[in-house]
TORMITI-458411 format. One line per field, with one value per atom (N, C-alpha, C): x, y, z; atom name. Coordinates in steps of 0.05 Angstrom, whole numbers, plus 5000, padded with zeros to 4 digits. Example, Ala and Ser with C-alpha at 12.3 -4.5 7.8 and 13.67 -1.06 7.14 Angstrom:
BEGIN
X <- c(5264 5246 5264 5257 5273 5258)
Y <- c(4886 4910 4934 4955 4979 5001)
Z <- c(5156 5156 5156 5142 5143 5157)
at <- c(N CA C N CA C)
//
This chain:
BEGIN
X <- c(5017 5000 5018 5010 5030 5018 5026 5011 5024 5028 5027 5043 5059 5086 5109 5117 5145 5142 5163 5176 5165 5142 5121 5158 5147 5161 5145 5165 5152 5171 5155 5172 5168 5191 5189 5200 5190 5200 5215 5224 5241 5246 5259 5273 5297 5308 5336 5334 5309 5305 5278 5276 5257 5230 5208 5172 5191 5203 5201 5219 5247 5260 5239 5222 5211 5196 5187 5175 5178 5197 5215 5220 5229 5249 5222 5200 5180 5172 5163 5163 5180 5213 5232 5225 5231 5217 5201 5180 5163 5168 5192 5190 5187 5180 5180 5214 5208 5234 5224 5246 5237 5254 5253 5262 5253 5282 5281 5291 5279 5297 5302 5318 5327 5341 5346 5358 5385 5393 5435 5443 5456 5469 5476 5490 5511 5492 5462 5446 5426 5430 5406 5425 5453 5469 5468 5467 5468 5440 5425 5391 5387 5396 5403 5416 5443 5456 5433 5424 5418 5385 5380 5365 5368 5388 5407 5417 5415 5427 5417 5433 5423 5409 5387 5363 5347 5343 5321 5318 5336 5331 5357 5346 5362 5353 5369 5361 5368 5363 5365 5371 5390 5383 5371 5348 5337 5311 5309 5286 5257 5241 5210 5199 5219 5211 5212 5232 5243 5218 5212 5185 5196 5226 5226 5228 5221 5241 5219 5196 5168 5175 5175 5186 5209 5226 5248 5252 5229 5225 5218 5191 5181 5192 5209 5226 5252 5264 5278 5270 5249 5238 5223 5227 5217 5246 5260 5284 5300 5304 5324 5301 5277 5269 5247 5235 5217 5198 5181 5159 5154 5128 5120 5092 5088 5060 5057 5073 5059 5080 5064 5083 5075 5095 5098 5106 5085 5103 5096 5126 5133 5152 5149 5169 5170 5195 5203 5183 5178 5156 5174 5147 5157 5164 5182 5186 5158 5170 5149 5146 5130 5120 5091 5082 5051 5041 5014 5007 5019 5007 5013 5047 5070 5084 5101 5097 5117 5118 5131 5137 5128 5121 5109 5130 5161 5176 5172 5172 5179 5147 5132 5105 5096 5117 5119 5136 5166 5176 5166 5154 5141 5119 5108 5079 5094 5110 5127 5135 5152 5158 5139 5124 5111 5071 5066 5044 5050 5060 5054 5086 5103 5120 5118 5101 5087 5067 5050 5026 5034 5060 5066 5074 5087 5095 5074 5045 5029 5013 5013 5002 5024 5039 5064 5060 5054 5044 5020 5001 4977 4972 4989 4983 4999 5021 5039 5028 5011 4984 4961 4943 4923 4933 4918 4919 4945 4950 4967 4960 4981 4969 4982 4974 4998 4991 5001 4990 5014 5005 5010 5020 5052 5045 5038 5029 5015 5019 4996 5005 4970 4971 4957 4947 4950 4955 4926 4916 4897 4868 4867 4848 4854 4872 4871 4894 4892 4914 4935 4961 4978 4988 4998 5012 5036 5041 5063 5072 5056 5058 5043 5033 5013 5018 5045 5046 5035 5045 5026 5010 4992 4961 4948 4964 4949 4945 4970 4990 4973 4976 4969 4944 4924 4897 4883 4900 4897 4900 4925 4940 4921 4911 4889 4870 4857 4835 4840 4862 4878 4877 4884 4888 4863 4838 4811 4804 4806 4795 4813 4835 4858 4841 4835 4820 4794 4777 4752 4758 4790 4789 4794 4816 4831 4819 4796 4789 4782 4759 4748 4769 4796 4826 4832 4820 4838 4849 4856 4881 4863 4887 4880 4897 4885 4893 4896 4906 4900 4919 4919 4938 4935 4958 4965 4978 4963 4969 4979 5011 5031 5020 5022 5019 5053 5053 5076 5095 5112 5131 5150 5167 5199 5215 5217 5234 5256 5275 5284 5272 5260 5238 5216 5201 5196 5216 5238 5263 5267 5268 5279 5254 5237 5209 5205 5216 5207 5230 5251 5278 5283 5264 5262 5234 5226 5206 5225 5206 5227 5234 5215 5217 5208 5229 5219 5218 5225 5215 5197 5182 5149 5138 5146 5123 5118 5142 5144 5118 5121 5107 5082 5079 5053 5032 5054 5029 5033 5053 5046 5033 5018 4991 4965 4972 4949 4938 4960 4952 4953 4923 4916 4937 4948 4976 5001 4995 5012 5043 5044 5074 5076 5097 5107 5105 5102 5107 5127 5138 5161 5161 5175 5178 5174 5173 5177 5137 5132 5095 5084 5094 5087 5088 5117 5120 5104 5096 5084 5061 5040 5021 5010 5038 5038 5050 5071 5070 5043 5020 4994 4981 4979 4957 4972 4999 4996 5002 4987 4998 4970 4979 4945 4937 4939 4924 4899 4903 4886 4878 4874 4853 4826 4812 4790 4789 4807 4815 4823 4802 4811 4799 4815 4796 4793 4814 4812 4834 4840 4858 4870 4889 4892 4903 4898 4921 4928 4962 4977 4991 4974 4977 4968 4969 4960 4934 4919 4889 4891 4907 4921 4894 4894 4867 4836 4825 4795 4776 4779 4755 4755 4729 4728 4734)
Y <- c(4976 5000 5025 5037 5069 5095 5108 5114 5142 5155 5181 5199 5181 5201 5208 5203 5200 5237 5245 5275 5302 5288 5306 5304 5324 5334 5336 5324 5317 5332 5339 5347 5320 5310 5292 5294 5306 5313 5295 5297 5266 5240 5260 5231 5216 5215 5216 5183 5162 5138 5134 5114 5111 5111 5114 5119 5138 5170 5188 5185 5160 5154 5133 5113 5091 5110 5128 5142 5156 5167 5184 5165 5136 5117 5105 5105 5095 5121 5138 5165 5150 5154 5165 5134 5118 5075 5088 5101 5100 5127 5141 5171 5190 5200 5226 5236 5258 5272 5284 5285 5287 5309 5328 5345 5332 5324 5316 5332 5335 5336 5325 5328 5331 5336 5332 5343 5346 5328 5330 5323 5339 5340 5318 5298 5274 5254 5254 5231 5238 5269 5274 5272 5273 5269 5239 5228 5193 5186 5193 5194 5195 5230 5236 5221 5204 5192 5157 5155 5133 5122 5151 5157 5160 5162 5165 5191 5204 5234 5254 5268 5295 5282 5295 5295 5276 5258 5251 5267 5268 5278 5299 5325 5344 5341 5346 5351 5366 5384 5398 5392 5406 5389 5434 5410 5441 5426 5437 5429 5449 5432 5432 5454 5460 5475 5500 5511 5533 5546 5572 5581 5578 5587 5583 5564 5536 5520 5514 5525 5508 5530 5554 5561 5555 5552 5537 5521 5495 5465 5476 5488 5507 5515 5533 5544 5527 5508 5486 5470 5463 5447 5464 5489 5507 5511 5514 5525 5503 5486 5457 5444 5435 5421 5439 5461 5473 5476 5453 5454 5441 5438 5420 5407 5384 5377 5362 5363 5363 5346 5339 5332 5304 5292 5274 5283 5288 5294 5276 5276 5249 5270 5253 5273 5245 5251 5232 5231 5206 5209 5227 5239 5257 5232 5251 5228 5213 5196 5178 5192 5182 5186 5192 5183 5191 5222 5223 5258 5267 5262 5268 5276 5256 5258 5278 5290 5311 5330 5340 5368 5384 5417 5436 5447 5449 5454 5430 5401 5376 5374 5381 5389 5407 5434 5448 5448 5435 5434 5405 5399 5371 5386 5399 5422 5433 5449 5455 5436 5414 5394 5374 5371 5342 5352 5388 5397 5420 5428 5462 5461 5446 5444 5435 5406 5401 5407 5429 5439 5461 5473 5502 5489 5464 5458 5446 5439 5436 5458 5482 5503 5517 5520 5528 5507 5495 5477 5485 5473 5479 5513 5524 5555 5560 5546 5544 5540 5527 5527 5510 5506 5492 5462 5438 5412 5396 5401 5394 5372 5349 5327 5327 5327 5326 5303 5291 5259 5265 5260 5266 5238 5235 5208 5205 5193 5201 5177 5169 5142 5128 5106 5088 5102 5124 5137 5151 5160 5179 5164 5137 5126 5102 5105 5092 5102 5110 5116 5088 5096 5082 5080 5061 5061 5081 5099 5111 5128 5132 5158 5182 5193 5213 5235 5246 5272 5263 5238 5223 5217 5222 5209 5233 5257 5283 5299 5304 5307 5302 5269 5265 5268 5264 5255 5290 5316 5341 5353 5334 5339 5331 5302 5289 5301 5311 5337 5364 5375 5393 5384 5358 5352 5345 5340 5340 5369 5387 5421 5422 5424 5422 5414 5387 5378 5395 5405 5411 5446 5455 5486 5487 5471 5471 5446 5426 5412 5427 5450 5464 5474 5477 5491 5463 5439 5414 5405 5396 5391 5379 5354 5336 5332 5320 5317 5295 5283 5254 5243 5221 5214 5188 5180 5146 5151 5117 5121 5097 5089 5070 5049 5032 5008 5005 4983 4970 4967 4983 4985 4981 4960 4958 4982 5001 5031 5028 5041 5051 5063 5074 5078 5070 5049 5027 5015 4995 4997 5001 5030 5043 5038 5038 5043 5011 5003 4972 4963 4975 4971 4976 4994 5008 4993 4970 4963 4936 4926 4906 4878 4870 4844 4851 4865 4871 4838 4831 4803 4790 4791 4797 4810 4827 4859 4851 4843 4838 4812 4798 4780 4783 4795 4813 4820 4845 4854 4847 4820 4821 4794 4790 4761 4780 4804 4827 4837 4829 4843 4808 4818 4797 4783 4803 4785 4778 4777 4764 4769 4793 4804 4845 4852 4879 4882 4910 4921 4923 4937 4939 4967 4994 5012 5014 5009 5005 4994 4991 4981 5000 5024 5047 5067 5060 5082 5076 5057 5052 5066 5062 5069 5096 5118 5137 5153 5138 5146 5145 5127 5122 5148 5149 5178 5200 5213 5238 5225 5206 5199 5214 5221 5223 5201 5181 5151 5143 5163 5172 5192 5210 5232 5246 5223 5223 5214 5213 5212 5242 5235 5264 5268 5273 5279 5255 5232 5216 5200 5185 5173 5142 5127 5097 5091 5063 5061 5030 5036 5020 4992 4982 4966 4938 4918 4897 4883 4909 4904 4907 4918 4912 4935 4956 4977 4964 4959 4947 4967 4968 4983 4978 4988 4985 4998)
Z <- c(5000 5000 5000 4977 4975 5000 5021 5033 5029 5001 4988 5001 5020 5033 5020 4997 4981 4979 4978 4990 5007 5015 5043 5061 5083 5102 5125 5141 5172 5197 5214 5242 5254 5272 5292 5315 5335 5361 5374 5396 5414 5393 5377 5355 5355 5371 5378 5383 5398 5405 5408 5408 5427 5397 5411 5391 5377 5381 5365 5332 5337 5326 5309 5323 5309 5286 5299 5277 5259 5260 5234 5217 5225 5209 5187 5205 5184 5166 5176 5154 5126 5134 5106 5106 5117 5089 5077 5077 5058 5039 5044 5028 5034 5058 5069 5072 5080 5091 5120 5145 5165 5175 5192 5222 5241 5258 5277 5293 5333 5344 5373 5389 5417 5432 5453 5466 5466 5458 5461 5420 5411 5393 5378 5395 5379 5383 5396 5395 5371 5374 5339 5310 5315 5291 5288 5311 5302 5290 5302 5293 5261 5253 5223 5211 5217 5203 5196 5212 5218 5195 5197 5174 5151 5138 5113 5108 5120 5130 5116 5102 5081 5065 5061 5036 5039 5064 5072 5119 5122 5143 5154 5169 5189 5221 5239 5263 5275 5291 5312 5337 5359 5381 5398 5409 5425 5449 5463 5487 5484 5476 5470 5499 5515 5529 5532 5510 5500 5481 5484 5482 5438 5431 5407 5394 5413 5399 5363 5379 5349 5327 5335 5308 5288 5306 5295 5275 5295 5271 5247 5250 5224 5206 5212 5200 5176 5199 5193 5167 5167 5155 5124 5134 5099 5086 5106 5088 5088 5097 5085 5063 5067 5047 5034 5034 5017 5019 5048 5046 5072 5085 5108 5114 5114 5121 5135 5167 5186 5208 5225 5256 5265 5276 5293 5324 5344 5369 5398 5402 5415 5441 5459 5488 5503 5522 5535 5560 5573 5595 5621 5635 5655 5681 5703 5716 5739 5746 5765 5785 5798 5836 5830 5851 5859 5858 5848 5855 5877 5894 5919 5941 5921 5921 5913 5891 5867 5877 5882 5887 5864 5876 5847 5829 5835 5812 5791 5793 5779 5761 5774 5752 5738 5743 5728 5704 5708 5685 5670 5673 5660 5644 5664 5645 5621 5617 5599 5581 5583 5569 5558 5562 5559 5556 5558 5553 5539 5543 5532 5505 5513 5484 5462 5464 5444 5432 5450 5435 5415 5426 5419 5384 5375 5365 5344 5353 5338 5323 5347 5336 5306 5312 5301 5267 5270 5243 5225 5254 5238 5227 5235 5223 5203 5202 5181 5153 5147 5129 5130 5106 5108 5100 5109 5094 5117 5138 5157 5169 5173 5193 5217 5243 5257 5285 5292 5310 5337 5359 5388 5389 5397 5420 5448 5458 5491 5504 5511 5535 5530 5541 5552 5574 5587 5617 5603 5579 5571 5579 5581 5581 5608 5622 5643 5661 5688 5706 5706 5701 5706 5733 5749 5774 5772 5798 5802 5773 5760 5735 5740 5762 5763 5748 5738 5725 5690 5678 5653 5662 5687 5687 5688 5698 5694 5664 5654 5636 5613 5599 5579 5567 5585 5579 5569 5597 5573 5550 5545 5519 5498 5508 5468 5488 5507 5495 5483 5490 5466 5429 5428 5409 5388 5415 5399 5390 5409 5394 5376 5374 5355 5335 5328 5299 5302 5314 5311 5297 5312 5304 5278 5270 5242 5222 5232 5207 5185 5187 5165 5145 5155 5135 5127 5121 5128 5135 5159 5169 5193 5202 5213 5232 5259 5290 5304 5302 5323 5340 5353 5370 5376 5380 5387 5418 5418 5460 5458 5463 5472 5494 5497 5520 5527 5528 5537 5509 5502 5480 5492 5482 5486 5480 5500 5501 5522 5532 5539 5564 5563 5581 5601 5586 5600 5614 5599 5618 5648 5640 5666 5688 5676 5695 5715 5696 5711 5723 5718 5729 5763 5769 5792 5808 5800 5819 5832 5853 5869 5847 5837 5828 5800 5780 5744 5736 5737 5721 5732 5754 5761 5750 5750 5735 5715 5697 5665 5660 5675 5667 5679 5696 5705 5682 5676 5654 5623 5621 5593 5599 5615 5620 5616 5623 5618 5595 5572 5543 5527 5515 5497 5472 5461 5445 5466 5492 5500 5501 5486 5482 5492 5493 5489 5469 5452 5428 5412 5394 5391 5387 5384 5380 5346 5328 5299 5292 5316 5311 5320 5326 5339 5316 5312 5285 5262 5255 5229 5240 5260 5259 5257 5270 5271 5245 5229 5202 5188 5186 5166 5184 5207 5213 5193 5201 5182 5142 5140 5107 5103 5078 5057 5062 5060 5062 5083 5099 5123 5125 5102 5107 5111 5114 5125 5160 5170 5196 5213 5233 5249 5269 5300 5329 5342 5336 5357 5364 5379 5393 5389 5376 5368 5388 5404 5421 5408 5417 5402 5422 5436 5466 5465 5438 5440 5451 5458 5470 5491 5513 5533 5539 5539 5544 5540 5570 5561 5547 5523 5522 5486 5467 5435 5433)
at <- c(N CA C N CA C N CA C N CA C N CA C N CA C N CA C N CA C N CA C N CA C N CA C N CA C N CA C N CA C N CA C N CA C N CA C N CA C N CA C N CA C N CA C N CA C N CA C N CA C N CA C N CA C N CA C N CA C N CA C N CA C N CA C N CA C N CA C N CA C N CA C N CA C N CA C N CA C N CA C N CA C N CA C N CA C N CA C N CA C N CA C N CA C N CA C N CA C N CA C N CA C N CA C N CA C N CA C N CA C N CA C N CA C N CA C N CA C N CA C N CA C N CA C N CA C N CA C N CA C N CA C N CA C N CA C N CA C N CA C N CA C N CA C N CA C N CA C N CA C N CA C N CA C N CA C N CA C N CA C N CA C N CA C N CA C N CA C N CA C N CA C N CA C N CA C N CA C N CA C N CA C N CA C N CA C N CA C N CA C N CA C N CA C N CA C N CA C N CA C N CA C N CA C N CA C N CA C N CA C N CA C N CA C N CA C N CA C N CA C N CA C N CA C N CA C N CA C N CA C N CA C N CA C N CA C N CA C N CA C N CA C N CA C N CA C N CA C N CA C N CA C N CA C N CA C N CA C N CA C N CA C N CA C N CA C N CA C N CA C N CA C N CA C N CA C N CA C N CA C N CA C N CA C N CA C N CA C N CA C N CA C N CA C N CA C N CA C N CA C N CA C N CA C N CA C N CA C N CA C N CA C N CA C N CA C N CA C N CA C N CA C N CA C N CA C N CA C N CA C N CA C N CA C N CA C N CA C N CA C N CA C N CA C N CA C N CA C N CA C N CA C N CA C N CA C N CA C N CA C N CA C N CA C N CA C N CA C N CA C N CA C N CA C N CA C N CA C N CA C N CA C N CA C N CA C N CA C N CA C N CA C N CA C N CA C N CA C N CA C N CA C N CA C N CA C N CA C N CA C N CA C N CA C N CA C N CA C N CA C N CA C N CA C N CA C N CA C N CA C N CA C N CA C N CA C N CA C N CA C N CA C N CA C N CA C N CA C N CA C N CA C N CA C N CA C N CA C N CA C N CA C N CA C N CA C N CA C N CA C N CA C N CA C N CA C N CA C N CA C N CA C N CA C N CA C N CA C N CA C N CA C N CA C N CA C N CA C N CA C N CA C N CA C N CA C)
//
């Protein structure tokens, strides 16, 4: 299936590993050209290279928390390739502990990072012109509290209601909104998360008896799905949420 991406241009936020990398990499397989970025330099040059470098992908390294960083991408992405139609945005999860637990600096710079950087970066698109696709990655956390994630159980679930007005303000210009919600993806991330409970190879087998295929994700099953939301191939799609979790989420 041709999914009409061959030389469209994509932003991909937290591309460096992880979903944001799975996702760029499926972008340019199928033909896109991407802007990537994150945070440290020599992990977005390995990223770029890794992508096949000049003339299918540039990166930046800058923090989504920096009020310029969305113009930037913008910018980036008219004047290295010509043109832009639309975003992939992906952020690293904020850290753990209970609501109750976090202190108000550590929810504030998470508010910044992980809410208000990526929105700045969608707005920053969708105004950039009409006919824009741009897809959120979020969590499983939007449709169910996770254990010991309270800043992603607060966090995310405002973000894809952002992301629903988002499609309702800008469908009439065309342009399209949606978002995929991660389960249990083999990241880096996850990793760490389960790394820090007493017994991870309990846990592990905990909750993958919980998800109906029986397995973790892979990061690359994330990206595909999130490359087909912003393709033409999906343009009758808009204002809602895929989650990408093996069924692991009870619900249709």
């Amino acid at each position: 299936m041709d999914l009409g991406l061959r030389d469209r241009v994509y932003l991909v936020t937290g591309a460096s590993a992880g979903l944001g990398l799975a996702s760029a990499t499926a972008l340019v397989a199928d033909g896109a050209k991407v802007v990537i970025c994150s945070r440290h330099q020599e992990r977005v040059d390995a990223a770029v290279a890794s992508l096949g470098g000049a003339g299918h992908a540039c990166g930046l390294a800058l923090d989504l928390a920096d009020q310029a960083s969305a113009q930037r991408l913008v910018d980036t992405a008219a004047d290295t390739f010509g043109r832009l139609d639309g975003a992939v945005l992906s952020v690293g999860g904020p850290p753990a502990g209970g609501v109750g637990s976090v202190e108000d600096e550590v929810w504030r710079s998470a508010f910044e990072s992980v809410f208000l950087g990526p929105l700045r970066v969608a707005r920053a698109v969708l105004e950039y012109d009409d006919a824009m696709a741009v897809t959120f990655v979020l969590s499983t956390s939007v449709r169910a509290p996770v254990a010991n994630l309270g800043i992603s159980n607060a966090l995310r679930p405002g973000l894809a209601g952002a992301a629903k007005s988002l499609a309702d303000e800008f469908g009439p210009r065309g342009s399209r909104v949606l978002a995929v919600l991660p389960g249990r993806i083999l990241t880096d991330r996850i990793t760490e998360l389960e790394s820090a409970a007493p017994d991870p190879v309990a846990l592990r087998a905990s909750v993958t008896a919980q998800i109906p295929l029986g397995r973790y994700g892979e990061p690359a099953e994330l990206g595909r799905v999130a490359a087909f939301l912003v393709s033409p191939a999906a343009s009758y799609l808009t204002g809602f949420a895929v989650p990408v979790d093996g069924g692991l989420t009870r619900f249709f």
